[in-house]
VEXDREN-2710 file (C-alpha; in Angstrom, 1 decimal):
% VEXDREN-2710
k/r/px/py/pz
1/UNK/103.4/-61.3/45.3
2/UNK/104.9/-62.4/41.9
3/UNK/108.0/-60.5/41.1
4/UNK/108.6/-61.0/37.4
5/UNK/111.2/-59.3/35.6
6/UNK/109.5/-60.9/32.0
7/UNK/105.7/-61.1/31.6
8/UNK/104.0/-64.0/30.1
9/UNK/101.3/-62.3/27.6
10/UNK/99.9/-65.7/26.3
11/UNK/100.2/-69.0/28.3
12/UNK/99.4/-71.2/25.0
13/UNK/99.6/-75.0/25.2
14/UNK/102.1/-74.5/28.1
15/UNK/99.3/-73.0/30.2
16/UNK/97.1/-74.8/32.3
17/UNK/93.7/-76.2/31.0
18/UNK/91.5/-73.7/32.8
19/UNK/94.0/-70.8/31.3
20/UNK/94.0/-72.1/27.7
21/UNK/90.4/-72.0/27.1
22/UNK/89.9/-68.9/29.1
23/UNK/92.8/-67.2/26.9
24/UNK/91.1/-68.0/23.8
25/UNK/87.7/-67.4/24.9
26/UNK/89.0/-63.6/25.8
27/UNK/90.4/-63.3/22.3
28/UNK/87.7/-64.7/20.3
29/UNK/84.9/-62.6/22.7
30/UNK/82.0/-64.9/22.2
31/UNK/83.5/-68.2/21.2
32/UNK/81.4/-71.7/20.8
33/UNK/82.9/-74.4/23.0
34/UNK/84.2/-76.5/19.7
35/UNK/86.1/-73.6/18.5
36/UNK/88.2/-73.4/21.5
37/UNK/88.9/-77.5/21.2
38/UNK/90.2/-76.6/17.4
39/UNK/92.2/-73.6/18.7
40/UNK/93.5/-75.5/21.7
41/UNK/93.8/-79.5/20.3
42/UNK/91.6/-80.0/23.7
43/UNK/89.2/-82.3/23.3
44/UNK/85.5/-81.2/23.3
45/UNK/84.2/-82.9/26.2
46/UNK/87.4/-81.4/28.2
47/UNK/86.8/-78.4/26.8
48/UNK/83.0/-78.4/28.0
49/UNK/84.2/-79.7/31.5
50/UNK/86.5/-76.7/31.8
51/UNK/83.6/-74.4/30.8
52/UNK/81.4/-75.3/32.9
53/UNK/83.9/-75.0/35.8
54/UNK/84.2/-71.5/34.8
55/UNK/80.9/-70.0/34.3
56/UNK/80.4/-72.1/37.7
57/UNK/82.5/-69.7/39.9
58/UNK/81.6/-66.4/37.1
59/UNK/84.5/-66.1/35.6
60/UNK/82.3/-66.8/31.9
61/UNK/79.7/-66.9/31.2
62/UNK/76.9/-68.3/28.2
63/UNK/75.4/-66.1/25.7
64/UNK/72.1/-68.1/24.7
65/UNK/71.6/-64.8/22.1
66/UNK/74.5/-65.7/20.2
67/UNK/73.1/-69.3/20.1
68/UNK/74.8/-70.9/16.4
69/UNK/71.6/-72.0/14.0
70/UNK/71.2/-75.2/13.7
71/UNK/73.4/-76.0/16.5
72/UNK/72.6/-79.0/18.4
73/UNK/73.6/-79.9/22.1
74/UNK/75.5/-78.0/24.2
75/UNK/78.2/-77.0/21.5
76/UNK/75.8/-74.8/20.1
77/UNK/75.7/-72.1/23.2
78/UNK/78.9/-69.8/23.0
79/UNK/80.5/-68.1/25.8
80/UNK/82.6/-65.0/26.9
81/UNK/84.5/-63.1/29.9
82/UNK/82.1/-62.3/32.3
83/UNK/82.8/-58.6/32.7
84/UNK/80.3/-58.2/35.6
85/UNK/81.7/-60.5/38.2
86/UNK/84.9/-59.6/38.8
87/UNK/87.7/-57.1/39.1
88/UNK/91.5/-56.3/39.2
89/UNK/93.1/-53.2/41.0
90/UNK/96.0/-51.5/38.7
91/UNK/98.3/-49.5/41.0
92/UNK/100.7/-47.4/38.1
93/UNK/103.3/-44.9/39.9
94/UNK/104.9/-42.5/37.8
95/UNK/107.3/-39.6/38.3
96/UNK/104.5/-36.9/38.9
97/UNK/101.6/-38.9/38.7
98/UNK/100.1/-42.3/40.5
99/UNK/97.4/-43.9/39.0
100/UNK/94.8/-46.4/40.2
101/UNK/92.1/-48.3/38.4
102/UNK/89.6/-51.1/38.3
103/UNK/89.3/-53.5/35.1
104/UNK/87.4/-56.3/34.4
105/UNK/88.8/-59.5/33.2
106/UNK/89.2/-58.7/29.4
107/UNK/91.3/-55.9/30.2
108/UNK/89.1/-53.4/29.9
109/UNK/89.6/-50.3/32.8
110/UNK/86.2/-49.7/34.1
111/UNK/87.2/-46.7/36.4
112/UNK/89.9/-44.5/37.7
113/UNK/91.7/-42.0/39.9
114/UNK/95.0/-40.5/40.3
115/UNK/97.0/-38.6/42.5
116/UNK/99.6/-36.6/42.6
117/UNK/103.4/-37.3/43.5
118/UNK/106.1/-35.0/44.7
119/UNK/109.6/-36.4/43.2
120/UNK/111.7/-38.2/45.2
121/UNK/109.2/-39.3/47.5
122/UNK/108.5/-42.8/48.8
123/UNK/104.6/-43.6/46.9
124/UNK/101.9/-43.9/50.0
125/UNK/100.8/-47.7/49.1
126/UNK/98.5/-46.7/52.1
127/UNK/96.5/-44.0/50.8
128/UNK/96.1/-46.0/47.4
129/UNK/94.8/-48.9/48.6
130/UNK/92.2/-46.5/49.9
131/UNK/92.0/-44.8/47.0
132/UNK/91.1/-48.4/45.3
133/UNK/88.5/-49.2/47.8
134/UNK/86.8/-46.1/47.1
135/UNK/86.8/-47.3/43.6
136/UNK/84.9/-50.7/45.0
137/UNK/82.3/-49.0/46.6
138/UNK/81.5/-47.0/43.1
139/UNK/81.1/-50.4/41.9
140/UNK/78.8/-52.6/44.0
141/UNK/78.8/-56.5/43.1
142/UNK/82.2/-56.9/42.0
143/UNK/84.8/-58.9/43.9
144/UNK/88.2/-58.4/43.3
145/UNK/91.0/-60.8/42.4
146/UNK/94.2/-59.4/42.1
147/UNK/96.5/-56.4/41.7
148/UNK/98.9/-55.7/39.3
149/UNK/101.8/-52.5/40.4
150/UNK/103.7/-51.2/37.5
151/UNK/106.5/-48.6/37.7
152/UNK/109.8/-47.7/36.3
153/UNK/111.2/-48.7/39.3
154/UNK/114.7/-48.4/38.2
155/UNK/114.2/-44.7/37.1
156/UNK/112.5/-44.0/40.7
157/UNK/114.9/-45.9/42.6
158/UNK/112.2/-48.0/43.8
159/UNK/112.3/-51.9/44.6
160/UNK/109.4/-53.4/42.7
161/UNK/109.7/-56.9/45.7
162/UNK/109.1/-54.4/49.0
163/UNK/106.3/-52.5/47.5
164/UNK/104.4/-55.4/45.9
165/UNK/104.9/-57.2/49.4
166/UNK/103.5/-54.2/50.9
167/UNK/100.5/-53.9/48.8
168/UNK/99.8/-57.5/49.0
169/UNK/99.3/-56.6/52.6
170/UNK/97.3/-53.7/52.5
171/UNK/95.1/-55.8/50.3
172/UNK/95.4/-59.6/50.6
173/UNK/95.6/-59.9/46.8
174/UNK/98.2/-61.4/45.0
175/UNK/100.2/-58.9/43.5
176/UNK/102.2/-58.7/39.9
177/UNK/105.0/-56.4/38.8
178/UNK/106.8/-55.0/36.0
179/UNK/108.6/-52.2/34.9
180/UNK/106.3/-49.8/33.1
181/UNK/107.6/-50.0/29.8
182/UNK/107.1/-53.6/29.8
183/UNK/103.7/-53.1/31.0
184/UNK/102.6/-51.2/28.4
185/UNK/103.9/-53.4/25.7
186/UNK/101.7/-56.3/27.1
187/UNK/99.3/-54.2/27.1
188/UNK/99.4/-53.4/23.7
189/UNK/100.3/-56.8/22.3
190/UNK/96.8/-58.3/24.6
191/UNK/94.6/-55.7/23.3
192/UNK/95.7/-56.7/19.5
193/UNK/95.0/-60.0/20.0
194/UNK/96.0/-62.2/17.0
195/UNK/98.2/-61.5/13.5
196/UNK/101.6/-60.6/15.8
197/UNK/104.0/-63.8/15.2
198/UNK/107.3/-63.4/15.3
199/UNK/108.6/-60.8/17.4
200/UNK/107.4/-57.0/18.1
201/UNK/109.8/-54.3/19.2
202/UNK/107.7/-51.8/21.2
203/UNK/109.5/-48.3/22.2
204/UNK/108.0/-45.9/24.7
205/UNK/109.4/-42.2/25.2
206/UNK/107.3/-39.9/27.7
207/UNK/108.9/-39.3/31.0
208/UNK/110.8/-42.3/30.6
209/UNK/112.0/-43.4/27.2
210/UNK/112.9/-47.0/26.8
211/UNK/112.2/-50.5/24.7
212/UNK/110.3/-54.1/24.8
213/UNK/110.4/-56.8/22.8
214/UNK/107.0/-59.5/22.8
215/UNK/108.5/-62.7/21.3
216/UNK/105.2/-65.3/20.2
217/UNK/106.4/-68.5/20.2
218/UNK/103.7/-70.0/18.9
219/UNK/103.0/-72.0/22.3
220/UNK/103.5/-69.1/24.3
221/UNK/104.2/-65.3/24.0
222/UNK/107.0/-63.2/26.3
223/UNK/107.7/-59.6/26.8
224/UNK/111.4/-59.7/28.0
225/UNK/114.7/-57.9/26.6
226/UNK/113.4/-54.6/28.4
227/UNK/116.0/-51.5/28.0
228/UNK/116.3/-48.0/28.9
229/UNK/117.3/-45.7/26.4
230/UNK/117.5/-42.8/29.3
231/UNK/121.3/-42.1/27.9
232/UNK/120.8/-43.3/24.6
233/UNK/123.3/-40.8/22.5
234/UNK/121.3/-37.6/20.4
235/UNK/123.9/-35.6/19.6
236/UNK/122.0/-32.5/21.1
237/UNK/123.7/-29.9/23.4
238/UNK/121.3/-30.7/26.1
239/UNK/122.4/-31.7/29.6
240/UNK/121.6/-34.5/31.3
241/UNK/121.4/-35.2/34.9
242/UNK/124.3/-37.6/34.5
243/UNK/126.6/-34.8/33.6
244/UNK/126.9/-35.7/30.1
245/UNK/124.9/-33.8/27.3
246/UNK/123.0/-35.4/24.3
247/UNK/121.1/-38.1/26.6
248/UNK/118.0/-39.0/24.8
249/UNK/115.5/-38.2/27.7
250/UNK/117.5/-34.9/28.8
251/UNK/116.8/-34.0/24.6
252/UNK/113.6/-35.5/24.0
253/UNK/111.3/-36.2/27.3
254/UNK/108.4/-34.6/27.8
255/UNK/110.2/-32.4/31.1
256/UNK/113.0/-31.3/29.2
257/UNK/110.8/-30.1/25.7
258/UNK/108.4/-28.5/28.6
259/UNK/110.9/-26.5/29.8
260/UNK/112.3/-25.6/26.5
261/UNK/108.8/-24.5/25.4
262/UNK/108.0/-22.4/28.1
263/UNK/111.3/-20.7/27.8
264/UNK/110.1/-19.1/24.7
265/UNK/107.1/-17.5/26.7
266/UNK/104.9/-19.1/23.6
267/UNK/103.1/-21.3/26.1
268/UNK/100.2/-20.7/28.6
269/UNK/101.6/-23.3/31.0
270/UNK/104.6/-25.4/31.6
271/UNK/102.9/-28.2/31.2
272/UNK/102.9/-30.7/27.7
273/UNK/99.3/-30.6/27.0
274/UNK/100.1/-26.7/26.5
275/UNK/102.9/-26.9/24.6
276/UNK/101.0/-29.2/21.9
277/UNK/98.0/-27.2/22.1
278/UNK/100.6/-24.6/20.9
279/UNK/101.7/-25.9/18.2
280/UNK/100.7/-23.9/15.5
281/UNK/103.1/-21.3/17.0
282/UNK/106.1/-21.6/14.6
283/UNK/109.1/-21.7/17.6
284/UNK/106.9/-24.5/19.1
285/UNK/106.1/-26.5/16.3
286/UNK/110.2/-26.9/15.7
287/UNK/111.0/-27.9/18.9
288/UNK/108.2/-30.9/18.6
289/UNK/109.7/-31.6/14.8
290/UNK/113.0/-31.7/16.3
291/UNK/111.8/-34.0/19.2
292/UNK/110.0/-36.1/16.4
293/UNK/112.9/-36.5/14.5
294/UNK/115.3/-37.8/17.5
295/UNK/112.6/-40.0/18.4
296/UNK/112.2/-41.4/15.2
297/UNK/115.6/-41.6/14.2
298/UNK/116.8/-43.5/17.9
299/UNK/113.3/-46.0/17.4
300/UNK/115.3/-46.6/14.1
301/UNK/118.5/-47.6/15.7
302/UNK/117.1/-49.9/18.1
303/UNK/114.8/-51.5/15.0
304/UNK/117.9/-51.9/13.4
305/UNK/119.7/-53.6/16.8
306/UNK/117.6/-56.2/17.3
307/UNK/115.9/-56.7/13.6
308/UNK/111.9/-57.4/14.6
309/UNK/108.8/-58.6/12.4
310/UNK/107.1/-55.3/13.4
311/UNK/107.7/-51.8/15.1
312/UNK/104.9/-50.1/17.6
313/UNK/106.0/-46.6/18.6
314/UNK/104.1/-46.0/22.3
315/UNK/103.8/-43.5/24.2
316/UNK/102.8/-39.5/24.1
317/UNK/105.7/-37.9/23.0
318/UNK/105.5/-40.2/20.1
319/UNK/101.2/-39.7/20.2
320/UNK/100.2/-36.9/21.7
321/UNK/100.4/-34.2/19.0
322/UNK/99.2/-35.7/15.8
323/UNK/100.9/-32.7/13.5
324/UNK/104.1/-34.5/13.7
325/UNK/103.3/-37.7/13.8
326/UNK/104.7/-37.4/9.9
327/UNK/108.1/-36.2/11.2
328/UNK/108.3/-39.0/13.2
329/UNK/107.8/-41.7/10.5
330/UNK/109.7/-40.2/8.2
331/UNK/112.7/-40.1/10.4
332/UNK/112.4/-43.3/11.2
333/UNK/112.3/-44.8/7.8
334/UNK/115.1/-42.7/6.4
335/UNK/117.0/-43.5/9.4
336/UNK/116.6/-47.5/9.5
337/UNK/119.4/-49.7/7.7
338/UNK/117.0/-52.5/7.2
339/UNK/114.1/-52.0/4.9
340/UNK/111.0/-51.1/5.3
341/UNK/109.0/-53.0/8.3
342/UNK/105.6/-52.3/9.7
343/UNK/105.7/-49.3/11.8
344/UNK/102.3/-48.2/13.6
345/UNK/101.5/-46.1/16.6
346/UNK/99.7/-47.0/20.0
347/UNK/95.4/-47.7/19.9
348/UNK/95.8/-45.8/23.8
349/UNK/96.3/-42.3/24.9
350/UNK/96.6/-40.6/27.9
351/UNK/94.8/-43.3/29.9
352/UNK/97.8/-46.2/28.8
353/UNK/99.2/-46.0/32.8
354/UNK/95.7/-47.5/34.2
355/UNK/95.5/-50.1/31.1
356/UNK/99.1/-51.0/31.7
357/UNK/98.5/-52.2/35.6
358/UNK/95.8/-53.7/35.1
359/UNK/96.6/-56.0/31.9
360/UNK/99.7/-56.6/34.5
361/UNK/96.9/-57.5/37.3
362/UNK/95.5/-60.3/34.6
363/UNK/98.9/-62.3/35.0
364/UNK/97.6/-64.5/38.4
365/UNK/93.8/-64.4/37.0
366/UNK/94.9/-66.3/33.7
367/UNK/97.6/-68.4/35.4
368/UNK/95.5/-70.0/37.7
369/UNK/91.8/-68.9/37.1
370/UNK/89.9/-71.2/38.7
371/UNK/92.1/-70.9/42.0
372/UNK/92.1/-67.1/41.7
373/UNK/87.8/-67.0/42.2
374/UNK/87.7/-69.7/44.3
375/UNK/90.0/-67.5/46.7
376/UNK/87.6/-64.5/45.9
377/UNK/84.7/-66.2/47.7
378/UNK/85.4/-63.9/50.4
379/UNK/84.7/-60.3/51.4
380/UNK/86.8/-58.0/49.2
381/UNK/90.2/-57.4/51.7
382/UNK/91.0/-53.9/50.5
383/UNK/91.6/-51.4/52.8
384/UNK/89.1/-49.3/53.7
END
């Protein structure tokens, strides 16, 4: 188990040889052996050794299809992630919801379940475990390699060290964490591959509302900096569980605008999905252009705080109802101090908690990746 209270997106030239070719062969897709020497100043014959070493034990493989005309040698056959081989287990526990998935080893989340969670109580690490071998039995063939657990463990009063212990035992994989928020940054800075130098300020609001920050070296890229925004000040009349009133989550998270919108009998369940299915009611629509509003105006303030190259808002209170999507960037411009900067919204929706473990489950795979199948040679150790 690898508690890790910053997560290491890219390894780069600080990464091991195995991890620098297999990073760049999973952001290229299908790459030719002397691209990745250019991209990683390896030479070509280590970078041929190395490949070989990893389509050897599955992690790569060749694709003789995407052969380069005219090519001559060995050079000329590129290569990508082997999607078929392997496996990761995401374990996501949120307030109401637990999630767990299987993804292959570009990040992609081949299946899922979830279950549900009653607040306040301890997450049954036993019954998910299960829950993920029942995923490896829906996929014959596949051996998995590690486990990634993501949580706001602060917000649940969890501790992220006993619970990755524990699932490491349950499954005899080596388990990541990190707090959810970061998760989903990483997640979002992997899947975007190149074009993000410089540093990204990512801020989340759904049932927890907080901000990341990816800083790209060059060498090597970080999410770290991770804060909760829970109490950040509104200015609302709303009160929050911490006796104050204005806190941004007690104004602006998804329980507190459900309860608000099913106070005004205009919904058909207290549930978000309803309330944005709602929104052409008038009384509805202004509660979600007053949520957009805070939330753009507070991703403003933080923007201004710590000054980044770019700003992704994630998240679905800031995604989920696409008619006020325009509130929310136009608060967020007029509220900013510093200019205009590039401000997008998340590529994922409602499935970001399963993407979010297991891009976290990716961390031992690309540290170590030739160690991580050669420990897979043996029957998968889930519990059944």
């Amino acid at each position: 188990m690898r508690p890790s209270p910053m997560i290491t997106v890219t390894r780069g030239s600080l990464g091991s040889t195995a991890a620098q070719v297999l990073e760049q062969v999973r952001a290229g897709g299908v790459v030719h052996r002397d691209e990745i020497a250019v991209r990683t100043a390896l030479s070509v014959a280590t970078v041929g050794r190395v490949v070989g070493q990893l389509a050897e034990v599955g992690i790569l493989r060749e694709r003789p299809d995407r052969t380069r005309l005219g090519g001559v040698g060995r050079p000329g056959v590129p290569v990508e992630v082997n999607p078929d081989r392997f496996v990761t287990i995401g374990v996501h526990l949120g307030r109401r919801i637990a999630t767990v998935a299987l993804g292959d080893l570009t990040g992609r989340v081949l299946d899922s379940q979830t279950h549900e969670r009653r607040s306040g109580e301890s997450p049954d690490l036993l019954e998910l475990s299960r829950s993920a071998a029942r995923l490896l039995g829906r996929a014959p063939g596949r051996t998995p390699l590690s486990a990634g657990l993501v949580a706001p463990f602060r917000e649940l009063g969890l501790d992220h060290e006993s619970l990755g212990a524990a699932l490491h035992d349950l499954t005899g994989l080596d388990v990541a964490t990190a707090d959810h928020i970061a998760a989903v940054a990483a997640s979002e800075f992997l899947h975007r591959r190149h074009g993000t130098p410089g540093v990204t300020l990512y801020v989340y609001a759904r049932d927890t509302v907080g901000f990341a920050v990816a800083v790209d070296k060059g060498v090597q890229t970080e999410v770290s900096r991770v804060g909760s925004l829970t109490h950040f000040p509104t200015g609302s009349s709303e009160r929050c569980s911490c006796g104050r009133t204005g806190c941004l989550e007690a104004a602006a998270g998804d329980a507190s605008v459900v309860a608000a919108a099913a106070a005004t009998g205009l919904v058909s369940a207290p549930t978000i999905d309803a309330v944005y299915a709602a929104v052409a009611e008038p009384g509805i629509r202004a509660l979600l252009r007053a949520r957009a509003r805070a939330l753009g105006e507070v991703a403003a303030a933080v923007r201004d705080m710590i000054a980044p190259d770019r700003v992704v808002l994630v998240g679905q209170a800031f995604t989920g109802c696409a008619a006020v999507l325009e509130d929310i960037t136009r608060a967020f411009h007029e509220a900013t101090a510093l200019g205009e900067v590039p401000l997008s919204f998340t590529r994922f929706g409602s499935g970001i908690q399963a993407i979010a473990a297991c891009t976290i489950a990716l961390g031992p795979v690309y540290d170590d990746p030739l160690a991580a199948a050669t420990h897979a040679t043996v029957p998968s150790p889930v519990t059944s």
